[in-house]
C-alpha positions in Angstrom: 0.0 0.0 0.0 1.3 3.7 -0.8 2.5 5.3 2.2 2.2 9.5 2.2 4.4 11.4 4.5 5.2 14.8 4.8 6.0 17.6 7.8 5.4 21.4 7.3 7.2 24.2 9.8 4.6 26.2 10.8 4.1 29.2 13.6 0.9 28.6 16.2 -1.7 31.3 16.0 -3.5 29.5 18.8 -2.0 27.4 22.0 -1.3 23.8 21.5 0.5 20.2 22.8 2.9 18.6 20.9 1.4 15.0 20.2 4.8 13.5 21.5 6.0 14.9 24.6 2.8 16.8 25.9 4.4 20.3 26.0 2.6 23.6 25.3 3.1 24.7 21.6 2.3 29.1 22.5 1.4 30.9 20.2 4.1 32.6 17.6 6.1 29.1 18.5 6.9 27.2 15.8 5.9 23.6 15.4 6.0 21.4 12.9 2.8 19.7 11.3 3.2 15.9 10.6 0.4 15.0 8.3 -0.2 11.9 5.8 -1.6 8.6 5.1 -0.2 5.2 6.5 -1.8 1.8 6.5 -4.6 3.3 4.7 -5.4 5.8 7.2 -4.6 9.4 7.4 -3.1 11.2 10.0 -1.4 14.7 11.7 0.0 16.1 14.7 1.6 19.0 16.3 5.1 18.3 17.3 6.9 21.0 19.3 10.5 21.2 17.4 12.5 19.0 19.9 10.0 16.1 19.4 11.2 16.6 16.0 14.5 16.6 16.0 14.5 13.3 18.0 11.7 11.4 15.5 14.3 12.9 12.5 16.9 11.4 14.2 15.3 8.0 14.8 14.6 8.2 11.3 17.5 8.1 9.6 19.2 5.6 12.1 16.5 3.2 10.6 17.1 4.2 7.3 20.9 3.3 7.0 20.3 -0.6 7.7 17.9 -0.3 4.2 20.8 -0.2 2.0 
């Protein structure tokens, strides 16, 4: 099945919680927007930018054992 993936940098207008770690995302913070479609089903979250820089991470470790 087609997998759809993508993240977006974006700046709150509004408060929010990062869907990993629970923190408050203020407003003029910027977040990044996870958003797509796996197993069929779509998805998104709000993920304050150190969440992101750990998932990134985790990532690309997985990635290097694909070769």
């Amino acid at each position: 099945m087609r997998e759809l993936h993508q993240h977006t940098k974006r700046t709150a207008r509004k408060p929010h919680r990062c869907n990993e770690c629970g923190i408050a995302i203020d407003p003029r913070t910027v977040y990044m927007l996870w958003h797509g479609v796996s197993d069929g089903t779509g998805y998104s979250a709000k993920v304050c930018l150190d969440c992101d820089l750990v998932q990134t991470a985790i990532y690309w470790s997985l990635q290097d054992g694909d070769d």
